[in-house]
N, CA, C and O of each residue as an XYZ file, in Angstrom:
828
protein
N       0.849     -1.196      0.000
C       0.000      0.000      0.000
C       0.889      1.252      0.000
O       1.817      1.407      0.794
N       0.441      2.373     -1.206
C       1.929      3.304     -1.162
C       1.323      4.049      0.175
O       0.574      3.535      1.006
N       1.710      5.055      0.170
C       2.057      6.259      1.124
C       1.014      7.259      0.802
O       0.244      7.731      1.638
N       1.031      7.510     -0.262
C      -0.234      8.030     -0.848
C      -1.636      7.514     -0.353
O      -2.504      8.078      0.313
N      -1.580      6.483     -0.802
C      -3.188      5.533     -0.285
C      -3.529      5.820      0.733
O      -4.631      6.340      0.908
N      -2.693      5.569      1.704
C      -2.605      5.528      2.957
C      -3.046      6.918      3.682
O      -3.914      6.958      4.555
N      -2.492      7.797      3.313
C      -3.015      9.146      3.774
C      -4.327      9.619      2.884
O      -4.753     10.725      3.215
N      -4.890      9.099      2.032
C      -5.566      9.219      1.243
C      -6.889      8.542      2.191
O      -7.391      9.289      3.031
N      -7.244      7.630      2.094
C      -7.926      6.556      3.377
C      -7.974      6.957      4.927
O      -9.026      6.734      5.525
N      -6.877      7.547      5.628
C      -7.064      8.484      6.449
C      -7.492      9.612      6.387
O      -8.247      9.883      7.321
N      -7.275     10.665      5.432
C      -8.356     11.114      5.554
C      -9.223     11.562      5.273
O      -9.600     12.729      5.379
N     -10.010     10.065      4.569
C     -11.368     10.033      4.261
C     -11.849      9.198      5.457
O     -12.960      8.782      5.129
N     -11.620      8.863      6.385
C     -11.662      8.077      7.922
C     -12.218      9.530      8.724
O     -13.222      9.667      9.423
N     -11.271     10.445      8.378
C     -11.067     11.296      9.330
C     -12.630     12.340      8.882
O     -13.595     12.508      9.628
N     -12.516     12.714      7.951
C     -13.643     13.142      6.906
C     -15.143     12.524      8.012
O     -15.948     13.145      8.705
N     -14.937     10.857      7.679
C     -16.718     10.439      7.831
C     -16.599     10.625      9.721
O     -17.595     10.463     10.427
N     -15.509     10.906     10.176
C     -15.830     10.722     11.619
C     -16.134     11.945     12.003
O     -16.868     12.169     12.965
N     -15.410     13.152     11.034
C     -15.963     14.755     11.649
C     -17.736     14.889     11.223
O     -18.467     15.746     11.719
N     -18.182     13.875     10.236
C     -20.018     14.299      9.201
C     -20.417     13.339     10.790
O     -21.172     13.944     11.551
N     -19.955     11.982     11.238
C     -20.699     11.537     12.135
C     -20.566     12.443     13.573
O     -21.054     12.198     14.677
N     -19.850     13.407     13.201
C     -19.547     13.910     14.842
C     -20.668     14.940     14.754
O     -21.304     15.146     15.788
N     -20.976     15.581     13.701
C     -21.560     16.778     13.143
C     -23.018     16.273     13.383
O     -23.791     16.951     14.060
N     -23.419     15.012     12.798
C     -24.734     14.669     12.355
C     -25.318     14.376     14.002
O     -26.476     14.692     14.276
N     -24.395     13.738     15.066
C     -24.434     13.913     16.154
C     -25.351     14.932     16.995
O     -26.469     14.934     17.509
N     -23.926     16.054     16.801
C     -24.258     17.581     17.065
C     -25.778     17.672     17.033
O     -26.477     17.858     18.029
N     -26.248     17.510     15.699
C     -27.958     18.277     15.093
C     -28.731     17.427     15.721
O     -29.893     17.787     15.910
N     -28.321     16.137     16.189
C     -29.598     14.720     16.941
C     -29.429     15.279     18.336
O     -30.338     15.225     19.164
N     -28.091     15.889     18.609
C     -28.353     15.975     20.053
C     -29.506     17.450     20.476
O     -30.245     17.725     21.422
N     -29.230     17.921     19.543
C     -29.874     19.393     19.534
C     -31.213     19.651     19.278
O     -31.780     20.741     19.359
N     -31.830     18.238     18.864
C     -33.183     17.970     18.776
C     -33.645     17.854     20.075
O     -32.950     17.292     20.921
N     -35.232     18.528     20.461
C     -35.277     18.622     21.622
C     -36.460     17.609     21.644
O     -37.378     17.754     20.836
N     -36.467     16.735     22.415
C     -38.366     15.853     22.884
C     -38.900     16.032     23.651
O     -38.576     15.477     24.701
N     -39.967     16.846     23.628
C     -41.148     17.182     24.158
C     -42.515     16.810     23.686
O     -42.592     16.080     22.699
N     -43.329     17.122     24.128
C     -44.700     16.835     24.341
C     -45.605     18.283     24.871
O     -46.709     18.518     24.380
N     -45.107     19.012     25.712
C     -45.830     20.035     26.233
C     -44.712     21.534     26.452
O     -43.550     21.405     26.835
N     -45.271     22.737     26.162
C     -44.404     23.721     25.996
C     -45.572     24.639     27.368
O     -46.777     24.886     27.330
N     -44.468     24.938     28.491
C     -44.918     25.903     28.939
C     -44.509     27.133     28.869
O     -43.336     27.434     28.647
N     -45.581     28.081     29.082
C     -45.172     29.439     28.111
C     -45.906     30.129     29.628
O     -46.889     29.935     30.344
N     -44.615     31.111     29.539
C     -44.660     32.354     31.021
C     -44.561     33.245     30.209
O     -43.866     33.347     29.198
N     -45.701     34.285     30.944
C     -45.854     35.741     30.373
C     -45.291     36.379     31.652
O     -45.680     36.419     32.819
N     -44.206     36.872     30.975
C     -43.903     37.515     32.242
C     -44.174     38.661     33.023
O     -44.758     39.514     32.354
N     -43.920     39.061     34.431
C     -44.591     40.167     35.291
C     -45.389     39.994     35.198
O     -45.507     38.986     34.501
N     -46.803     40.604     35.668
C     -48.150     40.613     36.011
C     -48.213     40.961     37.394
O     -47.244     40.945     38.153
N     -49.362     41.270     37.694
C     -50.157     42.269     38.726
C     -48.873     43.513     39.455
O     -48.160     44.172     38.698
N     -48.804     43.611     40.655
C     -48.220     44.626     40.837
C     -47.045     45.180     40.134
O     -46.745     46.371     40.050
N     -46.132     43.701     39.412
C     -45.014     44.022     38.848
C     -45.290     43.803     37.395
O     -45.439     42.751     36.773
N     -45.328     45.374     36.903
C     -46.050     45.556     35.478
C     -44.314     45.607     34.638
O     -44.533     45.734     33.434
N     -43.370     45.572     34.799
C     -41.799     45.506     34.007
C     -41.903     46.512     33.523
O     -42.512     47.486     33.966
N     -41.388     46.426     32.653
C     -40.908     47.962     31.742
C     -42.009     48.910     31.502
O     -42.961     48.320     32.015
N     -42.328     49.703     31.167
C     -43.365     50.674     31.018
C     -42.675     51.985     30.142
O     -42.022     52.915     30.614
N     -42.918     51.824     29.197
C     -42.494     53.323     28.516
C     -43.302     53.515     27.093
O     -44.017     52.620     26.642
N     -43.132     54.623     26.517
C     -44.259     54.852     25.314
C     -45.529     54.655     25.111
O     -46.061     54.379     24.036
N     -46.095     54.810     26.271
C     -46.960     54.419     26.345
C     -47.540     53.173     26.695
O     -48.740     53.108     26.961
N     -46.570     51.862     26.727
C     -46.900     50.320     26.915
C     -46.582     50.221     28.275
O     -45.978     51.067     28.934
N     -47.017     49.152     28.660
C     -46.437     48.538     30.013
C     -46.454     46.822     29.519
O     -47.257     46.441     28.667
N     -45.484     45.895     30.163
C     -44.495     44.978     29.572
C     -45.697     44.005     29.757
O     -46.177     43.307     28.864
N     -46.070     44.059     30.934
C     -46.290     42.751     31.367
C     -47.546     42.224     30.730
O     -47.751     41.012     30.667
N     -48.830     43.577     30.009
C     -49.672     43.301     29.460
C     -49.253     42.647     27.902
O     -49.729     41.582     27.509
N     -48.572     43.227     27.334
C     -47.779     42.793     26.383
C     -47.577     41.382     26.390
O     -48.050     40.758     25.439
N     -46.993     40.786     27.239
C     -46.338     39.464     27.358
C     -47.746     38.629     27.279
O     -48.074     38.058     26.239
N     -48.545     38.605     28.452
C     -49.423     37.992     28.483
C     -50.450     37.787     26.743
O     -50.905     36.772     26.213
N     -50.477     39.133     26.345
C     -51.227     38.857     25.216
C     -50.050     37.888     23.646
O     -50.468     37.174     22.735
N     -49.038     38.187     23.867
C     -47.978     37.346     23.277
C     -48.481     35.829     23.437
O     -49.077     35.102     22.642
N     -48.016     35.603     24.792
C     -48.292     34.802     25.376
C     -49.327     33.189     25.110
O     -49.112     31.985     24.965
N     -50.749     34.335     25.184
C     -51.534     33.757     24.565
C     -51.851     33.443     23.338
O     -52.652     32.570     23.002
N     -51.330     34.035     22.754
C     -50.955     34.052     21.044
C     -50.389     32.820     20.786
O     -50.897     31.919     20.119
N     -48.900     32.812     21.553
C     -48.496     31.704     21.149
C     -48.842     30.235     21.585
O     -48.397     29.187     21.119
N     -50.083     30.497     22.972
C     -50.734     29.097     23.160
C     -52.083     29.260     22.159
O     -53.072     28.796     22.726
N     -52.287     29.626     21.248
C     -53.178     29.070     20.642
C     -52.653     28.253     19.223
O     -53.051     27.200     18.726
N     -51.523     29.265     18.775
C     -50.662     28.592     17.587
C     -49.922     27.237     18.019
O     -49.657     26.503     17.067
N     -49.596     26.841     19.106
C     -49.162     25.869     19.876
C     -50.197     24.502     19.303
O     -50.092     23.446     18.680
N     -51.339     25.434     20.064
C     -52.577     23.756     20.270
C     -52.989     23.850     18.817
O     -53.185     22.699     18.426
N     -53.216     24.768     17.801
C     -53.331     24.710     16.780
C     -52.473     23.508     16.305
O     -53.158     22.513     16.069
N     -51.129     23.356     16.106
C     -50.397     22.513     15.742
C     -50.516     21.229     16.593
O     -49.762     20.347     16.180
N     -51.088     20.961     17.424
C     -51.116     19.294     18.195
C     -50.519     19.639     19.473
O     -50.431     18.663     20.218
N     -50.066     20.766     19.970
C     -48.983     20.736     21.181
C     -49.651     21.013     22.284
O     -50.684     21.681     22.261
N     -49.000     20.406     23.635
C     -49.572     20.620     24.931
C     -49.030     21.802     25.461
O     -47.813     21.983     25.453
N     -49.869     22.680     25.953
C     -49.225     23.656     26.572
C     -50.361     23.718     28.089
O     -51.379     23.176     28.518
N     -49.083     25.054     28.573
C     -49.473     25.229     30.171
C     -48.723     26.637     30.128
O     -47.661     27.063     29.674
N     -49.843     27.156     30.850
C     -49.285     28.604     31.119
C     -49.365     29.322     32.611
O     -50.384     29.140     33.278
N     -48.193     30.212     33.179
C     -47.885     30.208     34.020
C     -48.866     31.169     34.784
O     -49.183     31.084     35.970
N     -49.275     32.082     33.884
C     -50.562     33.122     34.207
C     -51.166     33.559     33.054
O     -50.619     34.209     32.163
N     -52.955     32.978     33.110
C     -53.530     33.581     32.422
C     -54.293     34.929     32.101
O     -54.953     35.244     31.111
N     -53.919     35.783     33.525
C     -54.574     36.858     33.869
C     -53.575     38.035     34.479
O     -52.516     37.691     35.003
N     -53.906     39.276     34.403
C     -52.870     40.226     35.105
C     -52.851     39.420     37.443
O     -53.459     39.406     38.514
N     -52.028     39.118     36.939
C     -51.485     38.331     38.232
C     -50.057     38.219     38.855
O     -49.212     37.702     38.124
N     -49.758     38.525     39.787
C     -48.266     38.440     40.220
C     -48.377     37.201     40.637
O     -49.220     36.696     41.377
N     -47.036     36.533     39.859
C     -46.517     35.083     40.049
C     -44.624     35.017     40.445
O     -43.627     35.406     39.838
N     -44.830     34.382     41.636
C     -43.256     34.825     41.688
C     -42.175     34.025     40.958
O     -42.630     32.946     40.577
N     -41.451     34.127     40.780
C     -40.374     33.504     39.936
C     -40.105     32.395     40.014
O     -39.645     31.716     39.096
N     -40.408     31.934     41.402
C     -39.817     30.083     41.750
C     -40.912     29.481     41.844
O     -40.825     28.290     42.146
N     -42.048     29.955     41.667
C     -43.210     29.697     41.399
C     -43.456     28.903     39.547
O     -43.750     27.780     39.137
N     -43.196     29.978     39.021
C     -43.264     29.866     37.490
C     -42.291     28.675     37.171
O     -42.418     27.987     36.158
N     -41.563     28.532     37.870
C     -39.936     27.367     37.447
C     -40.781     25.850     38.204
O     -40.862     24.729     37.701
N     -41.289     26.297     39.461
C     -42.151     24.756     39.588
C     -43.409     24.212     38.922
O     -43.866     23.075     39.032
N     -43.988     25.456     38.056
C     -45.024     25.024     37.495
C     -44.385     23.712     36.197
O     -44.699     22.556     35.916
N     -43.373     24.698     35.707
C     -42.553     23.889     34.476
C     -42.424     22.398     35.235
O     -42.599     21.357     34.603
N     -42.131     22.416     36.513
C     -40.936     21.090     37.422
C     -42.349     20.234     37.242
O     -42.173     19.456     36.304
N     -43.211     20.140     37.597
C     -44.347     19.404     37.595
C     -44.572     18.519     36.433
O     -44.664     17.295     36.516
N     -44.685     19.473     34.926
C     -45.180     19.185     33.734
C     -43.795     18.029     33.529
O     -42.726     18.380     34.028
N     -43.855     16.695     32.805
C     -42.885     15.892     32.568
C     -42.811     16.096     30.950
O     -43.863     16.395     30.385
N     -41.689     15.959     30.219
C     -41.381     16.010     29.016
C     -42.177     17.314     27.781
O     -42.852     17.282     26.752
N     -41.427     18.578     28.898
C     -42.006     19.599     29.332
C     -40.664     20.780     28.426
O     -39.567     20.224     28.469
N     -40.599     22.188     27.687
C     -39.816     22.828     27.507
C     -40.608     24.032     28.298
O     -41.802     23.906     28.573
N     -39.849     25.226     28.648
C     -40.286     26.601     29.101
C     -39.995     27.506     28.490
O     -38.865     27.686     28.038
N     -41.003     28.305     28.340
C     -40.101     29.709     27.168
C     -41.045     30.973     27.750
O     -42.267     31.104     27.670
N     -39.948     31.941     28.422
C     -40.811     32.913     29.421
C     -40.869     33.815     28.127
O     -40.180     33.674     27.117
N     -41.908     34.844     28.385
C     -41.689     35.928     27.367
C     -41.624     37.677     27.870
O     -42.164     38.122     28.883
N     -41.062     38.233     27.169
C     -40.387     39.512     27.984
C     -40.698     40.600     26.930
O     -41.096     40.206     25.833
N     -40.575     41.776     27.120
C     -40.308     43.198     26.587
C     -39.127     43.630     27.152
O     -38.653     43.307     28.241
N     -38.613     44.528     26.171
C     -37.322     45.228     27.003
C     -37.368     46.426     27.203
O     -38.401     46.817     26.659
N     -36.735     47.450     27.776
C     -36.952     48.617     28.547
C     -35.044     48.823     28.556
O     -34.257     48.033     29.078
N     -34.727     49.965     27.903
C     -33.859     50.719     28.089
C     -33.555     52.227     28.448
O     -34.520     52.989     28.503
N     -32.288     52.713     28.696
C     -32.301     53.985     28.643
C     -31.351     54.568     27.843
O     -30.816     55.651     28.081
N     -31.079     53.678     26.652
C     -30.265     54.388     25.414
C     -31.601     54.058     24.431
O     -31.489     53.068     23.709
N     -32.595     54.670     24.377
C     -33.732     54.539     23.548
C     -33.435     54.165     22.186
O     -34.478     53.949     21.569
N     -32.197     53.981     21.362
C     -31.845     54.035     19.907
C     -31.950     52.394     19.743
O     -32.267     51.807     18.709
N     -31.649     51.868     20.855
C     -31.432     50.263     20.811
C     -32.762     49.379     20.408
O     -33.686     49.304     21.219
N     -32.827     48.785     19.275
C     -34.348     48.174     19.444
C     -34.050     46.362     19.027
O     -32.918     45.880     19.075
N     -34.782     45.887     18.796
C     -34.374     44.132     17.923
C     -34.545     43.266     19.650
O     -34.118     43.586     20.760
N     -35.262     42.236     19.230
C     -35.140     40.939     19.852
C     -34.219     40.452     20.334
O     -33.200     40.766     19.721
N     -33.967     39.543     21.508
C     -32.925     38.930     21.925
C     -33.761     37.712     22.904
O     -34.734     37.955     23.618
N     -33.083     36.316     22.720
C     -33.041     35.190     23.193
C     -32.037     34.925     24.543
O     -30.847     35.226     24.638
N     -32.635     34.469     25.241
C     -31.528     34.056     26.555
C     -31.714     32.631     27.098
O     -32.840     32.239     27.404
N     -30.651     31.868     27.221
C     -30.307     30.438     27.816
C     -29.461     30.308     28.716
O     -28.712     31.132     29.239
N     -29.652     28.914     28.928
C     -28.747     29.077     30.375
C     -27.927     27.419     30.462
O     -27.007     27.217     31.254
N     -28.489     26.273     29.445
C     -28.172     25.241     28.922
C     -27.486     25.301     27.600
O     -27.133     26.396     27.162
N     -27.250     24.084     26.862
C     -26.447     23.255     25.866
C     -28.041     23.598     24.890
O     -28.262     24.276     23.887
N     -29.082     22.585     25.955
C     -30.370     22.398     24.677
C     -30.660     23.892     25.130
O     -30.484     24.592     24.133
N     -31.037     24.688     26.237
C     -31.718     25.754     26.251
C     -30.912     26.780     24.806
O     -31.533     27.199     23.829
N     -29.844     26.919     24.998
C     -28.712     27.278     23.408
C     -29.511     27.133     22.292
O     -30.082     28.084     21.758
N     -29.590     25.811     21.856
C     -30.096     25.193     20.732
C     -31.473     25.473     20.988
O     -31.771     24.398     20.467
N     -32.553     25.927     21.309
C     -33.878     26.370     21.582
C     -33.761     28.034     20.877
O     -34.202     28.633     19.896
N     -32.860     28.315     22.084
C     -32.930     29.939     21.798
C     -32.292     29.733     20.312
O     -33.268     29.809     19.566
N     -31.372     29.556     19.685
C     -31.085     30.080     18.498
C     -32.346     29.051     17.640
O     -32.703     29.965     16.897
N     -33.125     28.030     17.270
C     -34.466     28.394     16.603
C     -35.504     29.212     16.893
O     -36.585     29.076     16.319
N     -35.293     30.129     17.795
C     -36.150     30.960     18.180
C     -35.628     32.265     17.369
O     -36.269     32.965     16.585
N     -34.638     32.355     17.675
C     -34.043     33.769     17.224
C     -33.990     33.619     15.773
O     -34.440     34.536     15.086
N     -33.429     32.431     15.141
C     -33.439     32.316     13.440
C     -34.757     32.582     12.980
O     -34.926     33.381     12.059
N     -35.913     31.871     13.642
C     -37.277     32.397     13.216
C     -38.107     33.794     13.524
O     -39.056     34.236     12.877
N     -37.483     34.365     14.693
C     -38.082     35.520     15.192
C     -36.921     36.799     13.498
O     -37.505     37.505     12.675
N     -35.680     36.651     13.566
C     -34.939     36.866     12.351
C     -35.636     37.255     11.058
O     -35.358     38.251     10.390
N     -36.862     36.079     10.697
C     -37.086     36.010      9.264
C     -37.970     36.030      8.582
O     -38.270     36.005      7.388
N     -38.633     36.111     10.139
C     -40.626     36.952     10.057
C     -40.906     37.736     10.360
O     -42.032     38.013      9.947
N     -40.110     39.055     11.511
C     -40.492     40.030     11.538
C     -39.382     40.838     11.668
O     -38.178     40.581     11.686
N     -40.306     42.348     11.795
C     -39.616     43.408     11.073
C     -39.175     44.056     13.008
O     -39.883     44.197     14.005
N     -37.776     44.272     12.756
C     -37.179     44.798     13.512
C     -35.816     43.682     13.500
O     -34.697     44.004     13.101
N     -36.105     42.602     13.916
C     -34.572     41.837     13.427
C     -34.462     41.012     15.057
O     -35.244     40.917     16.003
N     -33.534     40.677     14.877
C     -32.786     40.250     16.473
C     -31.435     40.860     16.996
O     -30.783     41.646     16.308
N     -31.063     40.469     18.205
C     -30.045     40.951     18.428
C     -29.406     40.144     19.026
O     -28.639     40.375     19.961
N     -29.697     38.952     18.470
C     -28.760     37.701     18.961
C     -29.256     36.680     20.292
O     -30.213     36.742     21.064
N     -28.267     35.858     20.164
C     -28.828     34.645     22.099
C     -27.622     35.300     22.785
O     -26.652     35.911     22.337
N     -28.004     34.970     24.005
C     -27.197     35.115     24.897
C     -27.574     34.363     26.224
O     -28.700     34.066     26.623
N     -26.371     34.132     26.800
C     -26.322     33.215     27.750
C     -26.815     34.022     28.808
O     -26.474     35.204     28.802
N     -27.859     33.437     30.094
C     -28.346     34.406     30.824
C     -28.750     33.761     32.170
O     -29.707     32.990     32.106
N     -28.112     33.974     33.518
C     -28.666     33.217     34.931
C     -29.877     33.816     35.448
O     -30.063     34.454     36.484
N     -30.747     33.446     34.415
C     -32.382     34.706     35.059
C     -32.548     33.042     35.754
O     -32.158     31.914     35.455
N     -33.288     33.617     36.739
C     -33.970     32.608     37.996
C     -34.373     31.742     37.892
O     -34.174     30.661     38.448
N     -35.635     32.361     36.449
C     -36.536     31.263     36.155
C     -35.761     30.117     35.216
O     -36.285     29.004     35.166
N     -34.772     30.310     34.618
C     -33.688     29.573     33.866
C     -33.145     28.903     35.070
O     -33.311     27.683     35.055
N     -32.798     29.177     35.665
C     -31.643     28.762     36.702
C     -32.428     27.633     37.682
O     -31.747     26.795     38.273
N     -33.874     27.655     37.823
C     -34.652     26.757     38.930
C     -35.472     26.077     37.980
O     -36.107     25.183     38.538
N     -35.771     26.187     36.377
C     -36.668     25.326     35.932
C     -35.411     23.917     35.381
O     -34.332     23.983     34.792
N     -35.983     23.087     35.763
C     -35.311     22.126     35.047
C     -35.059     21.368     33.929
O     -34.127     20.640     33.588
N     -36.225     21.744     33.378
C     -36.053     21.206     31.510
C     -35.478     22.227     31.156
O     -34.951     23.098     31.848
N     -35.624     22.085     29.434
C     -35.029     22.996     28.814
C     -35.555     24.240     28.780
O     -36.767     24.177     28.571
N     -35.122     25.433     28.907
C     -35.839     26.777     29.228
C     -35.112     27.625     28.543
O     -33.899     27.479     28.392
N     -35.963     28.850     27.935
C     -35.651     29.870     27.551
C     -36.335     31.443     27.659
O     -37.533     31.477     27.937
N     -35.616     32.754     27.447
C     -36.474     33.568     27.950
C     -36.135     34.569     26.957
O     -35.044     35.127     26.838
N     -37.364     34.774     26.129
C     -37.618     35.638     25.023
C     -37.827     36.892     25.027
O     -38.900     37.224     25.530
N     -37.014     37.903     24.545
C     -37.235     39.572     24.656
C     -38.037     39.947     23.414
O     -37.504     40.482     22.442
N     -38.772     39.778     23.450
C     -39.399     40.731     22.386
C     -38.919     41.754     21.208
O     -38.704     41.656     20.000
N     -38.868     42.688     22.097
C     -37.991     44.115     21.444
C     -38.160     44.899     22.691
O     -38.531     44.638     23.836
N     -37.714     46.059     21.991
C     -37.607     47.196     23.088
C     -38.174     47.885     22.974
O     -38.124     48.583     21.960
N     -39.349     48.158     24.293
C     -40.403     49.348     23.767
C     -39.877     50.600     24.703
O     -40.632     51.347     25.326
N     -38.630     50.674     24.687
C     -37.856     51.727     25.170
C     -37.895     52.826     23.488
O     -38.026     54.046     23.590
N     -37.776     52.214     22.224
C     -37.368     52.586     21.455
C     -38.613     52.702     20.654
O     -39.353     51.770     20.342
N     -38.794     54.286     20.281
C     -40.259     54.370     20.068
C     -41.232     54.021     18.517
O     -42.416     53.908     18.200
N     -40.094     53.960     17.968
C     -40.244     53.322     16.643
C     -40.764     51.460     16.660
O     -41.478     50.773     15.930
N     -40.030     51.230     17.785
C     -40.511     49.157     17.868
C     -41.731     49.744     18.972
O     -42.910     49.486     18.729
N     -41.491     50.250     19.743
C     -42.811     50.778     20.773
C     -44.136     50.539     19.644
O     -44.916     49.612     19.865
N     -44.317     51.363     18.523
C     -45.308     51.743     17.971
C     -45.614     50.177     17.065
O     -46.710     49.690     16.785
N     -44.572     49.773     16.830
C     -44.972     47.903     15.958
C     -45.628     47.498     17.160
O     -46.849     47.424     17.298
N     -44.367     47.119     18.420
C     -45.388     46.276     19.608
C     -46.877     46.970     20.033
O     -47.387     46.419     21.008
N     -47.277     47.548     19.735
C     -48.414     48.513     20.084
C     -49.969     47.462     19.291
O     -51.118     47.179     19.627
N     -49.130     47.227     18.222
C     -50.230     46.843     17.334
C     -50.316     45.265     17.435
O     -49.280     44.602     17.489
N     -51.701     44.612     17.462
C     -52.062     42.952     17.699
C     -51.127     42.790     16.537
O     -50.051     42.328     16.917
N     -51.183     43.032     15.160
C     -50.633     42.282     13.748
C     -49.365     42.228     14.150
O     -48.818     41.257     13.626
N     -48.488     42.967     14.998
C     -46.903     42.650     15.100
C     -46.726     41.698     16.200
O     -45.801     40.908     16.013
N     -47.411     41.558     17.368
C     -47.608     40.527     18.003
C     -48.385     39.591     18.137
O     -48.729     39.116     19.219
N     -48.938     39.030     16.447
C     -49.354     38.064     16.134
C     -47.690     37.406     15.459
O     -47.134     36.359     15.789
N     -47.257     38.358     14.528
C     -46.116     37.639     14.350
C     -45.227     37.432     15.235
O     -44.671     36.336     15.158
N     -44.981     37.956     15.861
C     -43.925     37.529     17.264
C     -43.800     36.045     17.510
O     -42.877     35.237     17.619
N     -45.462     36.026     17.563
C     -46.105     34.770     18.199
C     -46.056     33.591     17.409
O     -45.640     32.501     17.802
N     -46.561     33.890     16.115
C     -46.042     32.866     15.442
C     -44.587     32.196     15.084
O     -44.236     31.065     14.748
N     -43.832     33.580     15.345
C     -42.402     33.420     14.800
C     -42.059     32.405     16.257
O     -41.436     31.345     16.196
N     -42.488     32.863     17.230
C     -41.794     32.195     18.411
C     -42.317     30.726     17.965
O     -41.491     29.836     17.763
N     -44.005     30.439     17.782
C     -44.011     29.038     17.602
C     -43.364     28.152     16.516
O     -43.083     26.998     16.838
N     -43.095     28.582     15.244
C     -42.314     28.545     14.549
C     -40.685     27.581     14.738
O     -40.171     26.542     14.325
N     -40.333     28.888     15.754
C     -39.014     28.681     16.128
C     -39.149     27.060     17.438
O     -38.226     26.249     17.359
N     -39.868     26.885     18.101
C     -40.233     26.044     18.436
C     -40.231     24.494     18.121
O     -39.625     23.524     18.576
N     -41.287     24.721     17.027
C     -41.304     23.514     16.041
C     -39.932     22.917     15.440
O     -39.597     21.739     15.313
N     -39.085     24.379     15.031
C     -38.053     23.893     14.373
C     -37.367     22.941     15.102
O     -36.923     21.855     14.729
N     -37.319     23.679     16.600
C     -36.125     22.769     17.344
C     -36.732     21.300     17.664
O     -35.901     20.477     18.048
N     -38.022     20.886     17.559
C     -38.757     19.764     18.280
C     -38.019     18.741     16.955
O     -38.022     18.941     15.741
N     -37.397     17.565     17.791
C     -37.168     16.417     17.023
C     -38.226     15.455     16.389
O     -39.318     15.285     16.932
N     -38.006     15.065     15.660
C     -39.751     14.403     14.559
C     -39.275     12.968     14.926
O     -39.919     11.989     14.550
């Protein structure tokens, strides 16, 4: 066998072991579930961000519900952490998830700044799969609506940190910034939100 061959055969060895390491990667990143619980976040006394006129927490909730109807529309179980303007505390919302078995969480948020120029979506995780969640969330929130994203990011929010499946916690946009203020304002932009989030969802669910 020359010398040639030989390195030739290695590495095409080397080749099928990086596609099986890869093909790996995308099986592990498939997530299995059965039921998606969806937190609107803040409610009753703690209304979150408030500016331009919005306040966060009504926002979320109507998101929220948006995306549990596109959910059961598609076959999926869902559970939600509050259906009404209600204060729910944080380790509260993380045991509702602990209960549900073969269960994902995806809180939903508005953002609130004080450099008002800043606007676009952002995803936060706190896992490997929560990672792989948030970025089909963000690729789909990306490519349906208008304002964009502003990327995942890794994040020790509470409700991440005490729920135990896979969890993620969705920013909306920023209704600090009065230009996305006036989209989030309107049901048609947070119908797409909603869909984009379920969307992004589906993508990650393994078939």
């Amino acid at each position: 066998m020359s010398a040639l061959f030989r390195l030739s055969r290695i590495a095409l060895a080397s080749l099928a072991l990086l596609a099986g390491g890869m093909a790996t990667t995308a099986a592990a990143q498939s997530l299995r579930f059965s039921t998606v619980v969806i937190d609107a976040g803040h409610g009753g006394h703690d209304g979150g961000a408030a500016r331009n006129g919005l306040v966060e927490k009504r926002l979320c909730l109507d998101v929220a519900k948006r995306v549990e109807a596109g959910l059961k529309a598609r076959g999926l179980k869902t559970a939600m952490t509050r259906r009404t303007d209600t204060f729910v505390d944080l380790s509260q919302r993380a045991r509702v998830a602990n209960r549900i078995p073969s269960s994902i969480f995806v809180s939903i948020h508005f953002n609130g700044s004080r450099k008002t120029l800043i606007s676009g979506g952002e995803v936060y995780y706190r896992s490997s799969r929560g990672k792989a969640l948030a970025s089909a969330i963000s690729r789909s929130i990306k490519a349906r609506v208008t304002g964009g994203m502003r990327g995942i990011f890794y994040g020790d929010y509470k409700v991440l940190r005490e729920t135990k499946a896979t969890a993620v916690l969705v920013e909306c946009g920023y209704i600090s910034n009065k230009r996305e203020a006036a989209r989030c304002a309107t049901p048609a932009h947070r119908q797409k939100l909603a869909e984009a989030i379920v969307s992004g969802i589906l993508a990650a669910r393994a078939r």
